[in-house]
N, C-alpha and C positions, 0 to 999 in steps of 0.2 A: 425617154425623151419627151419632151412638150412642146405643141408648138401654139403661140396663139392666133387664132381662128378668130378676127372680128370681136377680137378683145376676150374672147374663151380659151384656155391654156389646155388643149387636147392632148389627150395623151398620148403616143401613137404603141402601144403595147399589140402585140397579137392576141389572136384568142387563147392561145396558150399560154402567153405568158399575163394576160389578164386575171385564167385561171387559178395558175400558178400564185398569183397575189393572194388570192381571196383565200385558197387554199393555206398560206404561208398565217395569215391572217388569225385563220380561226383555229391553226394550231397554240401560236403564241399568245391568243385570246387579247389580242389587238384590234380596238374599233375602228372601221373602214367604213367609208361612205364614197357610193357608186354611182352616178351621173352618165347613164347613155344619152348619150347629145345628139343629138339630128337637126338639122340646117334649121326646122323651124324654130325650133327653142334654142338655138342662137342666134338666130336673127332677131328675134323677141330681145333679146337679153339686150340690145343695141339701144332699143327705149326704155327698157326696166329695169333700174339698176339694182332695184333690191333681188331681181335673178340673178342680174349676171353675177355678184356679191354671193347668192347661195350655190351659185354653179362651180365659181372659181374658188370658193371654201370646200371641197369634195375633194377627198384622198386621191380617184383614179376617174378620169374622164375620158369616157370610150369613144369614138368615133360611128358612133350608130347613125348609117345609112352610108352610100355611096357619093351622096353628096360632100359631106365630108371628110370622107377619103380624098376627094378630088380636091377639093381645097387648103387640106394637110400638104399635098405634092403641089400643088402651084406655089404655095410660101416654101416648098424647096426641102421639106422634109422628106423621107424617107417610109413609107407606113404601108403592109403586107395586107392590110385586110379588115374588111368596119368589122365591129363587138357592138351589133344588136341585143338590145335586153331579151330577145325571145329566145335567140342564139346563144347567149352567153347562160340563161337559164337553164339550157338544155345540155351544155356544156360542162355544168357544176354536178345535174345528176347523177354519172357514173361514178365521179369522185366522192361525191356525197353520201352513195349509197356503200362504198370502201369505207369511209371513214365513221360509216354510225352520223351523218348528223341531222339537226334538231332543224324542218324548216318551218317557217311560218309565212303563210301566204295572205296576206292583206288587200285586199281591192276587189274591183268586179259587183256586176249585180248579185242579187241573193242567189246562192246556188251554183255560182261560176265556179268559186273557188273551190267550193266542197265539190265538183265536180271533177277540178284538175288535179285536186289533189287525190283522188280515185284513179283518176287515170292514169299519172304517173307512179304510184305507190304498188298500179300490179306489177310494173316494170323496174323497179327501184324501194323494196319493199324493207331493207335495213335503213331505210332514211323514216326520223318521224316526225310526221306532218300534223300542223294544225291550220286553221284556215277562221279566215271571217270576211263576210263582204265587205265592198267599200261604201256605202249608202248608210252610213250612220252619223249620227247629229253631233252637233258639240256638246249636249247633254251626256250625250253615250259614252262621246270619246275616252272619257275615264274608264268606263268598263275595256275599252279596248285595247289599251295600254297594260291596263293589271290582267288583262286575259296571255296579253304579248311575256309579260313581264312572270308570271306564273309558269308560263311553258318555256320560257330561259331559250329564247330560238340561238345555234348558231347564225345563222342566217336572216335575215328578215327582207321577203320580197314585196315591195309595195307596188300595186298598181290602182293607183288612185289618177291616172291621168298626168301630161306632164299639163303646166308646172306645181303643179298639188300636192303630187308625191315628193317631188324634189323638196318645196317649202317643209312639207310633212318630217319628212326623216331629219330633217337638221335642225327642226324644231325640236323633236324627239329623238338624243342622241342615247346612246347607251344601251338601249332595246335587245341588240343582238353586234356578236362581233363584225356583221359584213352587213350594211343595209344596202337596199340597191332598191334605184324605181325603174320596174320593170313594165310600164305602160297594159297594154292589152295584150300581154304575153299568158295572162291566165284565161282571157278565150280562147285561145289560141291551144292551150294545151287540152282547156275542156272538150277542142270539139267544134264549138259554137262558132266557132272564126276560122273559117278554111287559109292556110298560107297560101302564096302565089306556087305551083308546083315547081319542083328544085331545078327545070331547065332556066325558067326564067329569072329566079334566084341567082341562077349565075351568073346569068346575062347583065346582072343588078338593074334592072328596070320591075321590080316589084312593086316601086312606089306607082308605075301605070297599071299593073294588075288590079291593085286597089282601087287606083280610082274608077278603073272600069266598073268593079265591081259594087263601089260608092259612090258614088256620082258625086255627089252629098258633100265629099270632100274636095271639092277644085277649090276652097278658099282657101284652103291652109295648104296645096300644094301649089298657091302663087304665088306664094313666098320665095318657092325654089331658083326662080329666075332673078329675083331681087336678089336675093342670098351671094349667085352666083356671081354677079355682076358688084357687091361690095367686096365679094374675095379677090377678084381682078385687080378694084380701085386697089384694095390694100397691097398687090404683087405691084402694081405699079409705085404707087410711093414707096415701097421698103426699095425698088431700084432705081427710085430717083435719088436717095439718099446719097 
């Protein structure tokens, strides 16, 4: 089911049955393209319409963060739990490592990626990995592409930042059966980026963890209030109707 979120059509799938897609995906070698949405990059998409346009052309559009969870149930849907891109990444490895497949990690400073992909590879060592940072020019970009394109990725994780990555993968279709922009999910796995610890993960207040932990970030977490307050307007006009 979908529902639209401030004019974004979310998906409300679980984490399994998320899986479940990708997996169905790169059996029948079907291109998919994956958008984890979080309030800020749909709120954006409200003055941008060449995102909202790339967000709403995306196969499966996860519900990344608890923000919009909250706001899938005020429009009256029905939806079990967000499909964070760190979450969902973490999710695809045990199956991935079952099925033999090919990943390819894209984004990150120099050394990120080739670090995460170390680190998940002692744990997941029938999956094989290639890697390149996100810090390369539009001169490069061509090597980047025939480097992607040579290693045949099932998969292709892009963490170029949202909205970059998302522009990035629908610019660039065909790469790999499943693309997916997977934000800062590759510090995350290197190491270099601590998660909020899994009490507070449940609690879903991870987005205060972070800020604690970044101060740096209060501008893109004012949004969250704004955000909140357009999903309201919209629960109220769909029952004024």
């Amino acid at each position: 089911m979908r529902v639209t979120v401030l004019g974004i059509t979310v998906d409300t799938y679980s984490m399994a049955e998320t899986v479940e897609k990708i997996k169905l995906a790169v059996q029948v070698q079907t291109a998919i393209r994956i958008v984890t949405a979080n309030p800020e990059m749909i709120y954006a998409s409200q003055y941008k319409s060449d995102l909202k346009n790339v967000l709403n052309s995306a196969d499966i559009i996860t519900a990344d963060g608890i923000g919009v969870v909250w706001a899938v149930r005020q429009l009256g849907a029905q939806i079990k739990e967000r499909v964070t891109g760190i979450d969902l990444v973490q999710s695809l490895f045990p199956i991935a490592n079952v099925e033999k497949w090919r990943i390819f990690f894209l984004g990150g400073r120099p050394g990120v990626a080739e670090r995460a992909v170390e680190e998940v590879s002692s744990d997941y060592p029938a999956i094989t990995f290639c890697f390149s940072h996100g810090y390369f020019s539009l001169q490069e970009e061509a090597d980047i592409i025939k480097k992607i394109t040579d290693f045949k990725p099932d998969v292709l994780l892009v963490g170029l930042g949202a909205p970059r990555q998302e522009f990035w993968l629908e610019e660039h279709p065909g790469l790999a059966y499943v693309g997916i922009g997977v934000g800062g999910s590759f510090d995350a796995l290197a190491g270099t980026v601590q998660r909020a610890p899994k009490k507070i993960q449940d609690l879903h207040v991870e987005w205060l963890y972070r800020l604690l932990k970044e101060p740096w970030r209060w501008k893109r977490q004012s949004v969250l209030p704004r955000f909140l307050f357009k999903v309201l307007w919209q629960r109220f006009k769909l029952k004024s109707l």
